[in-house]
ChimeraX commands (.cxc) that place a marker at each C-alpha (Angstrom):
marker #1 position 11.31,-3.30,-6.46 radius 0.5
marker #1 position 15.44,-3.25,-6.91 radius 0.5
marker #1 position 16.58,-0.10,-7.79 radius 0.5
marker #1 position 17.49,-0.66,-11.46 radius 0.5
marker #1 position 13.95,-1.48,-11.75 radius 0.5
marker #1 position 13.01,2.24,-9.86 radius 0.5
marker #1 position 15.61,3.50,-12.20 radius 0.5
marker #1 position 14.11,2.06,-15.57 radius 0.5
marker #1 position 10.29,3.53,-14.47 radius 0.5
marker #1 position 12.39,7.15,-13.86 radius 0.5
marker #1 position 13.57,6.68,-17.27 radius 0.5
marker #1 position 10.11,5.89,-18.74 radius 0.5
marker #1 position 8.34,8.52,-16.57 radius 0.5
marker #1 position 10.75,10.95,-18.52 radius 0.5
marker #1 position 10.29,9.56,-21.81 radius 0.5
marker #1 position 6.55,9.73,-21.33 radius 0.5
marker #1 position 6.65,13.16,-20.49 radius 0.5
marker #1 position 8.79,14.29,-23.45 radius 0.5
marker #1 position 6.66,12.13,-25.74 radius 0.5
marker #1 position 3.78,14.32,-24.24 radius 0.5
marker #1 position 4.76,17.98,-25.21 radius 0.5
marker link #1:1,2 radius 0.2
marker link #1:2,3 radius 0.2
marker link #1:3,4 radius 0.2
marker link #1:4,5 radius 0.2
marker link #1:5,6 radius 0.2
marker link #1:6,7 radius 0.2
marker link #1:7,8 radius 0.2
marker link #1:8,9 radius 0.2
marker link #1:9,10 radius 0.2
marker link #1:10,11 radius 0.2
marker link #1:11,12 radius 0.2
marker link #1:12,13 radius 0.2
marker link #1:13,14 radius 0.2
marker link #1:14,15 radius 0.2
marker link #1:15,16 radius 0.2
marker link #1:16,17 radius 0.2
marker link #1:17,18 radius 0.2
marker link #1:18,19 radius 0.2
marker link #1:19,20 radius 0.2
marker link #1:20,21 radius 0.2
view
């Protein structure tokens, strides 16, 4: 995994978790 990619699933992970509460 390159690190844009690690970047773009820290993105998600924090747009999941905002979508959440």
């Amino acid at each position: 995994m390159s690190e844009d990619e690690f970047e773009n699933c820290l993105k998600d992970a924090k747009h999941m978790s905002e979508l959440a509460y």
